[in-house]
N, C-alpha and C positions, 0 to 999 in steps of 0.2 A: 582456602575456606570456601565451602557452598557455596552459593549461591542461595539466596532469599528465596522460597516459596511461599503466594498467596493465595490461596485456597478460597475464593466462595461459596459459601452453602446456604443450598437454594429450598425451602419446604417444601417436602411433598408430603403427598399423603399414604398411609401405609398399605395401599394398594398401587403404587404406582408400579407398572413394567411387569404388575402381576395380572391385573382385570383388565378381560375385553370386553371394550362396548360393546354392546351391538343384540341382537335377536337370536334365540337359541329355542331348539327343539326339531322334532323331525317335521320331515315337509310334508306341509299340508295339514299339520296339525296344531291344533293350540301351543306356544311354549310361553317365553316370557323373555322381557327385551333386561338387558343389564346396563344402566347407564351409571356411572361413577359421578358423585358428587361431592367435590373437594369442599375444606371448610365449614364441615359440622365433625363434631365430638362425641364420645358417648363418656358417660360417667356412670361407675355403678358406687352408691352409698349401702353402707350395711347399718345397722345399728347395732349394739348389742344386744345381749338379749331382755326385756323387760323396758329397753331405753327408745321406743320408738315416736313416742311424744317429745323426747329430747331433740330429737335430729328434726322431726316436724318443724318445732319452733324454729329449731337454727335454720331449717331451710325458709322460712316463713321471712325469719327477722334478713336475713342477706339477702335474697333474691324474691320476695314477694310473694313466692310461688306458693300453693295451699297442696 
């Protein structure tokens, strides 16, 4: 018989081992720095069509938000 395998799994984010940090652009020139920031989400909400007072409210009455 096997032997037992214990596996930990560890969160990352779905950029990990893909983004490098760091400052990008030709030298000497303006570009723009890339830093990764683990622990935020994005959510995208649709409504249907005509129902966008419905999802308002729901977002209103759970999370506060206007």
């Amino acid at each position: 018989m096997a032997d037992a395998v214990t596996t930990a799994w560890t969160p990352r984010g779905s950029w990990a081992g893909i983004l490098a940090s760091g400052a990008f652009g030709a030298a000497g020139q303006p570009g723009i720095t890339i830093e990764a920031r683990d622990g935020l989400g994005i959510a995208s909400l649709i409504a249907g069509e005509g129902r966008d007072e419905v999802l308002t409210q729901a977002l209103q009455r759970r999370t506060g938000l206007g």
